[in-house]
C-alpha positions in Angstrom: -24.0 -16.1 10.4 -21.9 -19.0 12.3 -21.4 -21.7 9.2 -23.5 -25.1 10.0 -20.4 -27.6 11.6 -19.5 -30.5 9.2 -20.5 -33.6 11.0 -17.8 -36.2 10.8 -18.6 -40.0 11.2 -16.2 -42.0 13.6 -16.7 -45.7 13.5 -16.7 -47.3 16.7 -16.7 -50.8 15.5 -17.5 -52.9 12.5 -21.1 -53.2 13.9 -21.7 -50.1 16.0 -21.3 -51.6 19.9 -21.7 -48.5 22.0 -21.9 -48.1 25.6 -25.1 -45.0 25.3 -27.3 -45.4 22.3 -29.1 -41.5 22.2 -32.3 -41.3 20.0 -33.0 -38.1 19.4 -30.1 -35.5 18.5 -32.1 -32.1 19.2 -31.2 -30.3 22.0 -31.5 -32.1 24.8 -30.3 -35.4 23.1 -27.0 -33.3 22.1 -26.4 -31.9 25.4 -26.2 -35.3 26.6 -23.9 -36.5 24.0 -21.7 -32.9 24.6 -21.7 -33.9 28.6 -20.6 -37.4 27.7 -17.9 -36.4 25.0 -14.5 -36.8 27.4 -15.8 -39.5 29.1 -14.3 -42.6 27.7 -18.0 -44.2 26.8 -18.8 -44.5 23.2 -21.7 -43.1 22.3 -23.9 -43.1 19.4 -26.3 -40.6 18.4 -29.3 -41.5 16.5 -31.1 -38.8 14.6 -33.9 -38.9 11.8 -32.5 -35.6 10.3 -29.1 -34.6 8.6 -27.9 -32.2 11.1 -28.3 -29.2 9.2 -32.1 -29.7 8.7 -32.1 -30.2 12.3 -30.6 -27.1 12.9 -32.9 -24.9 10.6 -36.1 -25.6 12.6 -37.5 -21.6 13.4 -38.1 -21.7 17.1 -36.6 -19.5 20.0 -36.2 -20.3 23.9 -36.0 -18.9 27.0 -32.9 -20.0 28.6 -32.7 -20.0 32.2 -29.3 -19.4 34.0 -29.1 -23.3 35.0 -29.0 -23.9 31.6 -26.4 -20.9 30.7 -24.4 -22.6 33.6 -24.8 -26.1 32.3 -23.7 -25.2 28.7 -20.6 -22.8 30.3 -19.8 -26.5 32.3 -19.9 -27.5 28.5 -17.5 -25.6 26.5 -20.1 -24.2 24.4 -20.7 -20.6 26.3 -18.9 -18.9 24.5 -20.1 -19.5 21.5 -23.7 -19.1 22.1 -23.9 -16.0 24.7 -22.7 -13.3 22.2 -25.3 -14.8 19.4 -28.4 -14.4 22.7 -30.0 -12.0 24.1 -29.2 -11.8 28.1 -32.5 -10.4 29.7 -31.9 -8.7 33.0 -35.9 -7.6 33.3 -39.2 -9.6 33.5 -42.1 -7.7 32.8 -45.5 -9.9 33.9 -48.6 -8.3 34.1 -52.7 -9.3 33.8 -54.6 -8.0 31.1 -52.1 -5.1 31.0 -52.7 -4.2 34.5 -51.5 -5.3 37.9 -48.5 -5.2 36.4 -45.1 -7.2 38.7 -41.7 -6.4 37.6 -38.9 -8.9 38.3 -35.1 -7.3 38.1 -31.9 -8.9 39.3 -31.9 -7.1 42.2 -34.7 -9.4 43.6 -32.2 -12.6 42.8 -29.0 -11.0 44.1 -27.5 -11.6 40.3 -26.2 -9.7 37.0 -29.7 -11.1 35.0 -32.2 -13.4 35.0 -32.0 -15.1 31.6 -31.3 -15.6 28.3 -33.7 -16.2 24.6 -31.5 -18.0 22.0 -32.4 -19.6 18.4 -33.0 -23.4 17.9 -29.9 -23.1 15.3 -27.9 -21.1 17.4 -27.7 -23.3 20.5 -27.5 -27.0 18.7 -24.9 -26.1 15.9 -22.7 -25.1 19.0 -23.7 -28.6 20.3 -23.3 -29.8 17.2 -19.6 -28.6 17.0 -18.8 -29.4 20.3 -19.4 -33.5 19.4 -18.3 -33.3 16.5 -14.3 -32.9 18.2 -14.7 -36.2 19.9 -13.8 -39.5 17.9 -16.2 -41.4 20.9 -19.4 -40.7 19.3 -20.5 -41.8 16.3 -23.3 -39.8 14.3 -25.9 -41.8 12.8 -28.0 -39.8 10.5 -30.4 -39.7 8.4 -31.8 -43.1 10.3 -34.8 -44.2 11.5 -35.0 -46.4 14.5 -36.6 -50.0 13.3 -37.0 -51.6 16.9 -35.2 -51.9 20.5 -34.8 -55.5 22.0 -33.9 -55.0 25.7 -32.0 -58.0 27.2 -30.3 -58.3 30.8 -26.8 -57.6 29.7 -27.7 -55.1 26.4 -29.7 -53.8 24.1 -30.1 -54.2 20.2 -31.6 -51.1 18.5 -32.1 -51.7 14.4 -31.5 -48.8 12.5 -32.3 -48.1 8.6 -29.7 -45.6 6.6 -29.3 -45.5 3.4 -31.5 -48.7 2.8 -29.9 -50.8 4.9 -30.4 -52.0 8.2 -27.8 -52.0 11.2 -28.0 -53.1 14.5 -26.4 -51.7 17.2 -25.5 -53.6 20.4 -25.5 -51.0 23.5 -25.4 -50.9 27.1 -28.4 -48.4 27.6 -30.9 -46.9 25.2 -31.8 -42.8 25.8 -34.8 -42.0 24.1 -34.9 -37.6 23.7 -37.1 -38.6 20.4 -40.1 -36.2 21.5 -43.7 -35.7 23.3 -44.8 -38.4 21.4 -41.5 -41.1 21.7 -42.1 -44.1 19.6 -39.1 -45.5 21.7 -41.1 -45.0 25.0 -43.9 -46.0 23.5 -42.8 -49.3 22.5 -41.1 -50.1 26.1 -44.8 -49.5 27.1 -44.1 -46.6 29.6 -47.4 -45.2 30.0 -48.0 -41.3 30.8 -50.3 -39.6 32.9 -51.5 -35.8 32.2 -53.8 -34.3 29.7 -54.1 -32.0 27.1 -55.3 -28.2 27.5 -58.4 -26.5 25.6 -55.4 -24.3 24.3 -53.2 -24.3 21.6 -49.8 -21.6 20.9 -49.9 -19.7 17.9 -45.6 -18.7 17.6 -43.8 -16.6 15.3 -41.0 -13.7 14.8 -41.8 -10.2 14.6 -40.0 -6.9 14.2 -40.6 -4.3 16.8 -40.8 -0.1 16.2 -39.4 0.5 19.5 -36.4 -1.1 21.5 -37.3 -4.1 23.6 -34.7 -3.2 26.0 -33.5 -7.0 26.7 -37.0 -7.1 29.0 -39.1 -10.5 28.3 -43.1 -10.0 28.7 -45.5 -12.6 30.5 -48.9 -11.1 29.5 -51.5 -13.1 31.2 -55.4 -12.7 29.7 -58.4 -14.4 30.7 -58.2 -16.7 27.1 -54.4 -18.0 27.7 -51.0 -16.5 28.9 -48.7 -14.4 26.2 -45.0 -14.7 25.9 -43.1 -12.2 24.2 -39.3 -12.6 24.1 -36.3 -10.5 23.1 -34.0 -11.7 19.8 -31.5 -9.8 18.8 -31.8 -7.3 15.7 -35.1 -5.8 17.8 -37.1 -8.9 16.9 -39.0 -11.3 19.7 -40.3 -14.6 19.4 -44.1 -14.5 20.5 -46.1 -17.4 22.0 -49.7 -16.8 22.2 -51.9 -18.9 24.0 -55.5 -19.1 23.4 -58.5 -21.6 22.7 -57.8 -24.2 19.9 -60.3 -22.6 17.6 -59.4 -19.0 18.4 -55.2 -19.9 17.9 -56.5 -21.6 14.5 -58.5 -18.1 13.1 -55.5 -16.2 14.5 -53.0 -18.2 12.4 -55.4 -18.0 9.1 -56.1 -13.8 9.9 -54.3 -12.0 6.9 -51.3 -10.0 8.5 -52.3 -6.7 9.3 -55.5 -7.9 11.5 -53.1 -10.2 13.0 -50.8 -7.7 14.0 -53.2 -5.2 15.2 -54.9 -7.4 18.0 -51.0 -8.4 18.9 -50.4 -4.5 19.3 -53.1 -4.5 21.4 -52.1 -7.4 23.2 -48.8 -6.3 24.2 -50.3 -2.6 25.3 -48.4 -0.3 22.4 -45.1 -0.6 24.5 -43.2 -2.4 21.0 -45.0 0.3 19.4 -45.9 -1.0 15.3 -45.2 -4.4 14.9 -44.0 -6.6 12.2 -43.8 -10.3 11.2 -40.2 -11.9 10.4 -41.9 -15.2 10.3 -44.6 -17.1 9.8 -47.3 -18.5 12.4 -47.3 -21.8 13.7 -49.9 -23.8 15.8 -48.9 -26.6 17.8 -51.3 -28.0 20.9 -50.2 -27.6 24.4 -50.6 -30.7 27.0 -49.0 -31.5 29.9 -47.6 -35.3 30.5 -45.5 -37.1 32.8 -44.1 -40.6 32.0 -45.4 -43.2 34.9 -41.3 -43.5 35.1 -38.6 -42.1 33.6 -35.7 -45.6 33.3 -36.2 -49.2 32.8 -34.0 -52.1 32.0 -31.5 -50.4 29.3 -33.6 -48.1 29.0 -33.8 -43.7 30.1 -35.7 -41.3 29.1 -35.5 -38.1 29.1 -36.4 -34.0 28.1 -40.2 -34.5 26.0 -39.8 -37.9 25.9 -40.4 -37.8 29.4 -42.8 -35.2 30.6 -44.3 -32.2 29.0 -45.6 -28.7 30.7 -47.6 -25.8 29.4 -45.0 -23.2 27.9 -46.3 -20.5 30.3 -42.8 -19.5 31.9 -40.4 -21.1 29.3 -39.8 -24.1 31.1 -40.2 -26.7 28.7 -36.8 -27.2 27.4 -35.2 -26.1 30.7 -36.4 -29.3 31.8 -34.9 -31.2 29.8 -31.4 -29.6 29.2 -31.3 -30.3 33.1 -32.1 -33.8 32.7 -29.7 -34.4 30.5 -26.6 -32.9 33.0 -28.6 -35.0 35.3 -28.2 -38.1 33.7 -24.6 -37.3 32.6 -23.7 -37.3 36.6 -25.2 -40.0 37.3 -23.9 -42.2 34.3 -19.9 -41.0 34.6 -20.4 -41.3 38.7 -21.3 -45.4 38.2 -18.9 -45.6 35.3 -16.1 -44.7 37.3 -17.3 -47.0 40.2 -16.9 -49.4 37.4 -20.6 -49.9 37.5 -22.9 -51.6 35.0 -24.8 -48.0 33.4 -27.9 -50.0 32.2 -29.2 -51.5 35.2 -32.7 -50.3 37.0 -30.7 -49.7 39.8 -28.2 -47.3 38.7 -30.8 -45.5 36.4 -33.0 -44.9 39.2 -31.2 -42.8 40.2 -31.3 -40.6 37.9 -34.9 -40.7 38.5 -35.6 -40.2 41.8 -33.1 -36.6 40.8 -35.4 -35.7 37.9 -39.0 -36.7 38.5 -39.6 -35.0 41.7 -38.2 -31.3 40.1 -40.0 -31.8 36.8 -43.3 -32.5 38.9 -42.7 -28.9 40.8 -42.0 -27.1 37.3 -45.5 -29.1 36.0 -48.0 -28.4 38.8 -46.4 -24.7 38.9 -47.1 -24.0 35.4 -50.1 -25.8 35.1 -51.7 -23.1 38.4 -50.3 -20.6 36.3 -52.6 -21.3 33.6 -55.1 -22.4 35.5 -55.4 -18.9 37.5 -54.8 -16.5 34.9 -56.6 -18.3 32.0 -60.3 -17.5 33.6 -62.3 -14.3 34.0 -64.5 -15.5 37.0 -64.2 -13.3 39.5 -63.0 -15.4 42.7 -59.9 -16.2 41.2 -59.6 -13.2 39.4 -59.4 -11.7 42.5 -56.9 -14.4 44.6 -54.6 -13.9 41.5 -54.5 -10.0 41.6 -54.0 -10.0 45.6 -51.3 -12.7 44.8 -49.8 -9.9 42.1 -50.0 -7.1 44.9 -48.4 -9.7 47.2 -45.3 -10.4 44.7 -45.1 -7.0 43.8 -44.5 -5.9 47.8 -42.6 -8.8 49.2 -39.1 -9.2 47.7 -38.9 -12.9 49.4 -41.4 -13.8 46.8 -40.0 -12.2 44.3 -36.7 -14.0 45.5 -38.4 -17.4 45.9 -40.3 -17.4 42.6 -37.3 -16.3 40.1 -35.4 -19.2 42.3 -37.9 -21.5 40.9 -37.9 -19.9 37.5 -34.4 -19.7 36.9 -33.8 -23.4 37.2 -31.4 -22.6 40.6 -34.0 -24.0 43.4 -33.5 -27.8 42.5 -29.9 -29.8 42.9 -27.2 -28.4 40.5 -25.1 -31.2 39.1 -21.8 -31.5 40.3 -20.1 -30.4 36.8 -22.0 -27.3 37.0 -21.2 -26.4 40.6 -17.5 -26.5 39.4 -18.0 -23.9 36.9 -19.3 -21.2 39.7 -21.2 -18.4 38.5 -19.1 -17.2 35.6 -22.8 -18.2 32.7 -24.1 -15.9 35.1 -21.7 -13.0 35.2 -20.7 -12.7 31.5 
């Protein structure tokens, strides 16, 4: 096991001016600060959590190969690929029939994506920042308030028992679904929640998953099963609230019965690694993304079902997004926190994370009913993406992160994340 990086504090200032205040230093709030590292800004980055608690939450991700690009455009590739698993088959079927194999033959590629632990992907981050002296780490601290003026912003932090304020030129809130920075800058959301809920954990499989990752569709909720390495996979079960609740409380061997039945034998006996988790599913869209001093991005900004791992694909590309865009007016000498810059970064961002929402949300929608009309429009769809390979072609485009606009640092790296 990689050792957790020692975080190193670098003073900016006597009182913490910054040019990017990040709140938020998960994944998506450290990419940003990684894509930002050689840039010349200063940066500070805000998190409630020492960074090794932060690093020790038990949760696995799909990866698609826009984000294995955008972490090789980072420097931290080749620390996370040989700790991953690189999948290079998609195994999606409905109620274990009508089954549609995706390979990378249908993409013209090596694979189509990866599965990585939480701990594996932000201590590289982590790492990564920690070699630059312009960012300052400021944690354990809680954000007090944000006062957004024309020319700044003040954010009041608590560490330690005291209270510091920190004058900035822009405020990124990556804080989460439920952002108490967006919040308080009165950025309303539109969406809903689902009558579903995701029961995760870890289990140990009797037969090899082969580097294949499983979308089982039923008519109660969709089924992810991902491949970890030492023949483990990170499951996320979809079903209705009450239903993910019993299925969380049933002792283990009941539990692992109805998931061998689930997943059709083909992992053969399982076992658990880890225990079950319940956490709601919604989706939500912030009414906008920027305002004065203010961006917002990853959960903080929108929110989709986890059918198709998307999720924190989103925001990994926001945040390369918004790294563009910020070094692009920075070198044009350009003031970073104004509406007008910022917008920009929004009119990249929202329109693609609306695709990945509506797409995931008819995903859901069509698979997670048993009445017959749509039961049958999905299964002629599944014949239909089964036979035509521009489909096929079309729809890994779309789950792969490679059908929207690749930022610029990205397209410099060329497909090397994708040939490894």
């Amino acid at each position: 096991m990689v050792a957790a990086p020692q975080l190193q504090s670098h003073p900016l200032t006597s009182t913490y001016d910054a040019d990017i205040a990040i709140v938020g230093a998960g994944i998506v709030g450290a990419t940003l600060a990684c894509a930002l590292k050689d840039s010349g800004l200063k940066v500070v980055l805000i998190e409630a959590k020492p960074p090794d608690v932060a690093a020790s939450k038990g949760q696995s991700y799909a990866l698609t190969l826009m984000s294995g690009k955008i972490f090789d455009s980072l420097g931290v590739w080749d620390e996370i690929l040989p700790q991953i698993v690189t999948f290079d088959r998609i195994h999606l079927s409905d109620c274990n029939e009508w089954v549609v194999n995706f390979t990378p033959e249908d993409l013209g590629g090596d694979h189509l994506g990866y599965v990585g632990e939480h701990g594996v992907i932000l201590r590289a981050l982590q790492r990564q920042i920690n070699q630059s002296v312009q960012i300052e780490w400021i944690c354990p601290a809680e954000v007090e308030r944000v006062a957004y003026f024309p020319d700044c912003a003040r954010v009041t932090v608590t560490r330690d028992g005291r209270s510091e304020q920190i004058k900035t030129r822009l405020v990124v809130a990556t804080d989460g679904a439920r952002s108490p920075i967006r919040e308080s800058a009165k950025i309303n959301t539109q969406g809903w929640r689902y009558w579903q809920s995701c029961v995760a954990t870890t289990i140990k499989t009797e037969k090899p998953h082969h580097n294949v990752a499983f979308e089982r569709f039923w008519h109660t909720g969709p089924m992810g099963v991902l491949p970890l390495p030492g023949n483990r996979c990170q499951v996320v079960w979809t079903a209705p609230h009450e239903e993910a609740r019993i299925l969380q409380q049933l002792d283990e061997q009941e539990f692992l019965r109805r998931l061998e039945f689930r997943t059709g034998g083909m992992l053969g006996r399982l076992e658990l690694a880890g225990p079950r988790f319940v956490f709601p599913v919604q989706l939500m869209q912030g009414d906008r993304y920027v305002d004065r001093r203010l961006a917002l991005a990853g959960d903080a900004a929108h929110c989709c079902h986890p059918v198709g791992g998307q999720g924190l694909n989103l925001g990994i590309r926001d945040a390369a997004a918004l790294a563009q865009v910020l070094l692009a007016a920075d070198e044009e000498n350009e003031d970073i926190g104004t509406v007008e810059i910022l917008q920009r970064y929004q009119r990249w961002r929202k329109p693609e994370n609306w695709l990945i929402l509506g797409f995931t949300d008819l995903l859901d929608r069509m698979f997670s009913t048993s009445w017959f009309p749509v039961v049958f429009v999905r299964r002629f769809g599944l014949v239909m993406l089964q036979r035509l390979r521009p489909l096929r072609y079309l729809s890994l485009r779309l789950m792969t992160g490679l059908l929207g606009r690749t930022p610029s640092r990205v397209s410099a790296v060329g497909d090397r994340a994708n040939t490894v």
